[in-house]
Steps between C-alpha positions, in 0.01 A plus 500: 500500500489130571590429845758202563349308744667129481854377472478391155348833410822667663712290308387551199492876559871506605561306183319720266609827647847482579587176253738392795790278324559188694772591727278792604221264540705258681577752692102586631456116566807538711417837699104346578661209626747653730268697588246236606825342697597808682173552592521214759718648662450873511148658428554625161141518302212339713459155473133562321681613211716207375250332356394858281886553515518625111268674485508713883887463456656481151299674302372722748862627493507471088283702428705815627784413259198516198407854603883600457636245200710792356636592773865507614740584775491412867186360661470544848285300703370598829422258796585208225385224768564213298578665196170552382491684286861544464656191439227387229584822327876414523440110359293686224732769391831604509435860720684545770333429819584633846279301745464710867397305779581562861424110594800300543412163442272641146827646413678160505214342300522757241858469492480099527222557155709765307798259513336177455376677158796666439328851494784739478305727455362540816621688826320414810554773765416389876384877685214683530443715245593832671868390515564401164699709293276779278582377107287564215201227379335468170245295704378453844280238596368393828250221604342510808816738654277817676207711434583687209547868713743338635642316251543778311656697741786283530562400162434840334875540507562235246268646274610706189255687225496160331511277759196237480253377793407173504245462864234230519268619790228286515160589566650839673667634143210788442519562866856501559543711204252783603711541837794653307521900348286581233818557262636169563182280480549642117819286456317145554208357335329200638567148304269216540648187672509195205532265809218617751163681352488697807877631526653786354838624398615864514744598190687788500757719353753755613711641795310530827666758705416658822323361842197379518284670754199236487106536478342301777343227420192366639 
């Protein structure tokens, strides 16, 4: 796998994957430059990253819509931040998107971004994700959101036998993964990330049920 590793590269990636028509393309320019905007304001994505921002940013988030292109039905997005990866899903498809954040002022940006781009499609909820309301997902994604015990453990109810995981973890994927029961490690394999040579995505499938009583790590 060829690793996209300049913004050009990302470009043409997004352009050859998803063949974005030009509102939905106009519609990426738009997010990355709110984004860049907001981010004087409110720490969003560190300031390192704007240069790289298509690549750590855009198609870092991407790339979790190509491992589910067929898929439809609601996609719920943990600890969406700045909407990444949510809202790039939701200016690149049509799913429906509930965004959970617990951070007021992220909320308003996501709110300001989903109506700026007239993204109907997308419901941004503003609690932590233990008092939102238990409905089923076809996928769950989460970026940077909690160790994946615990991430599990409070998104499990969402889950159904179809439901699909979408989890970049980094460096920590193999190690993350090994902390959870034997019978669920089974569910996920490990993706490489097309964005970092190092990073690693967990992809899963099915309901996740029951709590979690974690291995230690260390």
């Amino acid at each position: 796998m060829t690793i996209i590793d300049d913004e050009a590269a990302a470009r043409d990636w997004l352009r050859a994957t998803f063949d974005p028509t030009p509102a939905a393309w106009a519609g990426l320019e738009r997010f990355a430059a709110m984004l860049v905007a907001e981010n004087a304001r409110q720490n969003l994505i560190a300031a390192s990253t704007i240069p790289t921002l298509w690549v750590r940013h855009i198609a870092d988030s991407a790339q979790l819509l190509a491992f589910d292109r067929d898929g439809d039905g609601l996609w719920l997005d943990l600890g969406s931040g700045p909407g990444l990866p949510g809202l790039v899903v939701a200016i690149l498809s049509e799913r429906p998107l509930m965004l959970v954040e617990s951070r007021k002022r992220r909320c308003e940006f996501l709110r300001a971004v989903a109506e700026d781009l007239d993204l109907h499609h997308v419901e941004v909820v503003e609690a932590r994700l233990e008092a939102v309301e238990t409905r089923s997902a076809a996928t769950i994604s989460a970026r940077a959101f909690a160790p994946l015990d615990k991430l599990i453990d409070l998104s499990a109810r969402f889950s159904t036998e179809s439901t699909r995981w979408l989890l970049p973890k980094g460096r920590n994927a193999v190690k993350e993964l090994a902390l959870l029961p034997r019978p669920w490690q089974s569910l996920f394999h490990v993706e490489q990330s097309r964005t970092d040579a190092e990073s690693r995505i967990l992809v899963g499938a099915g309901r996740l049920g029951g709590r979690i009583v974690p291995k230690k790590r260390g």
